[in-house]
N, C-alpha and C positions, 0 to 999 in steps of 0.2 A: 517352854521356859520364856520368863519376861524381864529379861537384862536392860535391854533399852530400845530401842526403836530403830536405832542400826549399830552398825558394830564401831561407828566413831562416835555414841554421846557418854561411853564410858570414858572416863579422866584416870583409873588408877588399875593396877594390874590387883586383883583380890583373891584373897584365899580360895579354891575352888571350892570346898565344903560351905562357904557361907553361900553363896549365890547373890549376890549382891549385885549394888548398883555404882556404889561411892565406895571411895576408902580415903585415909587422911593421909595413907602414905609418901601422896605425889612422888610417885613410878610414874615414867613417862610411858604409856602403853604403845604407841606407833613402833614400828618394827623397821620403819623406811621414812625419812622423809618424804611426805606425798603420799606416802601408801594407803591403800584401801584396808587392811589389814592391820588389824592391832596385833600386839604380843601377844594378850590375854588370846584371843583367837587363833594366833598359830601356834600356841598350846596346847589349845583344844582341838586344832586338825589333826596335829604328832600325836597326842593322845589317842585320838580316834582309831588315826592309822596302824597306830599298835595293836590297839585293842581287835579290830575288826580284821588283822591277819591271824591270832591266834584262835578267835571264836572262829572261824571257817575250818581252820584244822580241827580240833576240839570236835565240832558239829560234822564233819568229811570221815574222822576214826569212828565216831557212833554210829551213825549212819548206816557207811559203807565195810571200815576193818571190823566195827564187830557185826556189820548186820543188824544194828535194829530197823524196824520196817514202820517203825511211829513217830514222825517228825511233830507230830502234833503235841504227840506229851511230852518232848522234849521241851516245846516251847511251853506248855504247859507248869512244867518243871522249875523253867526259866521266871515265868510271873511269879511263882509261888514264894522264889529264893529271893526276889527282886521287892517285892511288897513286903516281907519277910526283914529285909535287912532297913528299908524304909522305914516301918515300923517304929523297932528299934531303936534306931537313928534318932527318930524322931521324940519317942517319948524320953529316951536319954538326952533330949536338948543338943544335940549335936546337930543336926543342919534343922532347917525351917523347912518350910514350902511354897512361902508368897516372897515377892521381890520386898527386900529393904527391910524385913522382919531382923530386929536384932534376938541372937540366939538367947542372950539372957533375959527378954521378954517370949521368948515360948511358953505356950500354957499347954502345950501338946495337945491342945486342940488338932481336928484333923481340915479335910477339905471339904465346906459347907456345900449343900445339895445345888445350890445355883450354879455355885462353879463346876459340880460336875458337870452340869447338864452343858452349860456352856465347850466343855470340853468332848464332849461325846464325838463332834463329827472324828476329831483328832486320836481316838481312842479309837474307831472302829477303823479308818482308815492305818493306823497303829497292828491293829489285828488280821489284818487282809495281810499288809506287810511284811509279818510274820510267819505267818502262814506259806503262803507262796513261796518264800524266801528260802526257808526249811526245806519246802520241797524241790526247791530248784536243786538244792547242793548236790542232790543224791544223785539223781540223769544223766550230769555232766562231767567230766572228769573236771579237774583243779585249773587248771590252764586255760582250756575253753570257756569253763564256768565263767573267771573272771574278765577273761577278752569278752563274752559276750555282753558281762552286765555292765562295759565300758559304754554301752550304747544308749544307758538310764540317763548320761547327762542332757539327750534330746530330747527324751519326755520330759525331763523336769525342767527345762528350759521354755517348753513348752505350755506347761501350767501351771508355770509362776507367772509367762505373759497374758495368758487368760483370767489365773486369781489379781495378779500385782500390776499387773501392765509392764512388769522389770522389760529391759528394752539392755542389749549388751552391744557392746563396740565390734567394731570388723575384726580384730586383733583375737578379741575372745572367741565372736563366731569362726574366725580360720582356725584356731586351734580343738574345735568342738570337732569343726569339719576333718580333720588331722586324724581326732579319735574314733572316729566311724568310720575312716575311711581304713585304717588299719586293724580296726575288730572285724569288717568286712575282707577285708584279704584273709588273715587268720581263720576266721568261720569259713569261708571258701574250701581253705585245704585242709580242714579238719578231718581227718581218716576212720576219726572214730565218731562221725557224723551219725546223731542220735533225733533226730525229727521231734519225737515229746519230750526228751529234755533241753532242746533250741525254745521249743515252743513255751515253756515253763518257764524258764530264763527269763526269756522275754517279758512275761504276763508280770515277771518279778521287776520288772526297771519299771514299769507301768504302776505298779503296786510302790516302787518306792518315791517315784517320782510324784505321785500324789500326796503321801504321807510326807515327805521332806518343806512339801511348797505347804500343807494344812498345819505344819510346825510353823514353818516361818510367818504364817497368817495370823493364826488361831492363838498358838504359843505367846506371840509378844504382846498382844492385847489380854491373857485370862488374868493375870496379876499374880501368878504363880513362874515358879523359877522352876529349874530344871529335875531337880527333886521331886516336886508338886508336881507338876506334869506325868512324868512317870506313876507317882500315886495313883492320878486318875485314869492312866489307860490300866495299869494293874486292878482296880476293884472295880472296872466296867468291863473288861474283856474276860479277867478270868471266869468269871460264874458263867459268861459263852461258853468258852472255850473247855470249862471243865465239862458245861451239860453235850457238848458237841462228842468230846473223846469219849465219855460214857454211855453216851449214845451209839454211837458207832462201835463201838465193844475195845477199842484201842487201848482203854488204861485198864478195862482186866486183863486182857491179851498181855499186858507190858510182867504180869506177874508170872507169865509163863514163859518169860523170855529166859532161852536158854542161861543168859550170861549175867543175867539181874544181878548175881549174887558176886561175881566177876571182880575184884580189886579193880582191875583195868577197867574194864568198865564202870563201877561206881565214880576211879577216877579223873574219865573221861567226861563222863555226866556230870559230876561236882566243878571242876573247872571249865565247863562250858556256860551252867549256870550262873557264875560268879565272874565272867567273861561279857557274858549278853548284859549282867548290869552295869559293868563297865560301859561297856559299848552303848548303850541305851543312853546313856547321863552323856557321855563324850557327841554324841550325835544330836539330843539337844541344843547343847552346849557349844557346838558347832556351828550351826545351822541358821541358830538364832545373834550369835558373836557376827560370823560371816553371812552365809546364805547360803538355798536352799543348794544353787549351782555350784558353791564352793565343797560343799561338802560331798556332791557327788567327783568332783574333780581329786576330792583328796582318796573317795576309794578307788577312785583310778590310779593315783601316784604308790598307793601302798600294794597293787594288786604285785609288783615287780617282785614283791619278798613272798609273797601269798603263791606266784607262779613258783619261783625257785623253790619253799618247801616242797609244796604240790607236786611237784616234781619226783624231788627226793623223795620224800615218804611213801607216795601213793602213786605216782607216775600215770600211766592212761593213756598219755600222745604222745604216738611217734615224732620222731624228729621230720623237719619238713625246710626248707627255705623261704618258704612262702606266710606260712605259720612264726618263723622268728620276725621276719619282715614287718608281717601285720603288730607283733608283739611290740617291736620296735619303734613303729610309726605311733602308738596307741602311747606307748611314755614318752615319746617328743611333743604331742599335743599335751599332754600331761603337763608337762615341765614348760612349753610356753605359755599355759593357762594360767598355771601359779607364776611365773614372772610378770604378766599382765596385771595379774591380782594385788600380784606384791608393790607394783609400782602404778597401780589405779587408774591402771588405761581401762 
């Protein structure tokens, strides 16, 4: 998505369906005097964080309560319903795909073959993301899950100073430091200690950490806003990803699933779909308002409601002292990261 070139050269708070750059409103978008953070941006993190605690439930019941064993056609599923409502969207003149297109000049034209190409790295690092992602849910229970991928905000911190050279204040590094240090205590005492789903986890903050920092690179420069964007990882990964599941025998396998025909389950799949495109547009839209490190800081801040369902619904980890500790110390750096944010230290 190509809003602006950082998240202070926009002037007005704008309808989220347009994607825009300008509006004539004059909304004052600062959230704080001084702040790093516009409104329009911490809309898009509250958004996110919604979004991205319910698609983990949603994706945890498919999964793991009914046992499906195809995370891949899940995500599969997810592009189809995703490009699917883009489409749509798009020929009905309802949103655009390039930055500062007015909707009553749409010609429902789509996205020309240069921009995809230009978007490709973005799109396959997009699909590794996905991937990984899916399969990480399944290995770990809900609590662990989310304590471990609190530890994505030091990959991604880390190559955004190798793509951007971004360079952070001591205040941000103590609070990064805050959140490692407490996903480490938590992983420590984890009882239901699972070695390939730590290790999967893991390869997933790697995978996201790449894909967050090739958004805020790639994204602000294609001339495409946050719609567009999504377009292009959808018609370059699915014909992947479809010939990968077909290949692998996964999406005939998916017709012989016990539960295919399941209410619950169709309802689980339908709202997870239409979750991930939430989540997909909110994470754009994040990313590129804020940045790559803010947006991993905001799945840290929502992982706190992500635990307590996790809990409730599907449970997994025993109680521990050591394990609330880490939980604990993990939303303190949380919460002194976004006040650093919010007041542009």
């Amino acid at each position: 998505m190509a809003f602006s070139s950082s998240s202070n050269s926009s002037k007005n708070l704008l309808p989220v369906v347009s994607d825009g750059t300008t509006s004539k409103g004059g909304v004052d978008e600062s959230l704080f005097k001084g702040s790093a953070m516009t409104k329009r941006g911490a809309y898009a993190a509250i958004s996110y964080m919604g979004c991205a605690v319910l698609l983990v439930m949603f994706n945890k019941a498919a999964l793991s309560s009914y046992g499906f064993p195809f995370a891949n056609v899940i995500t599969l599923f997810q592009m189809i319903c995703s490009c699917s409502f883009l489409y749509a969207m798009r020929r009905w003149k309802i949103i655009s795909f390039t930055v500062g297109e007015p909707l009553s000049e749409n010609t429902g034209s789509l996205v020309p073959y240069k921009t995809l190409v230009h978007t490709l790295p973005l799109a396959l690092s997009y699909l590794l993301y996905m991937l990984v992602t899916m399969e990480s849910v399944r290995g770990v229970n809900v609590p662990m899950y989310t304590t471990l991928r609190r530890t994505t905000v030091v990959f991604t911190m880390v190559v955004e100073y190798f793509l951007t050279a971004q360079k952070y204040s001591s205040s941000v590094m103590s609070s990064v430091a805050l959140i490692v240090l407490g996903a480490f205590i938590a992983g420590a005492r984890d009882l239901s200690f699972d070695s390939y789903g730590y290790a999967v986890v893991l390869l997933s903050n790697v995978t996201t950490a790449i894909y967050l920092a090739t958004i805020a690179r790639i994204g602000k420069s294609s001339g495409l806003n946050s719609f567009g964007l999504m377009w292009c990882n959808g018609v370059i990964c699915l014909p992947i990803l479809l010939f990968w599941t077909t290949f692998r025998g996964d999406l005939t396998a998916t017709f012989n699933f016990p539960y295919l025909y399941s209410p619950g389950f169709q309802a689980v799949m339908l709202l997870s779909c239409i979750m991930a495109f939430f989540l997909n547009y909110c994470i754009f839209l994040n990313t590129t308002l804020n940045s790559a490190t803010t947006q991993t800081i905001c799945g840290n801040m929502k992982d706190l409601f992500t635990i307590g369902l996790g809990w409730i619904l599907f449970g997994g980890l025993p109680f521990d002292f050591f394990n609330v500790l880490g939980q604990f110390l993990g939303f303190l750096g949380s919460g002194l990261y976004a006040y650093c944010k919010l007041k542009g230290k």
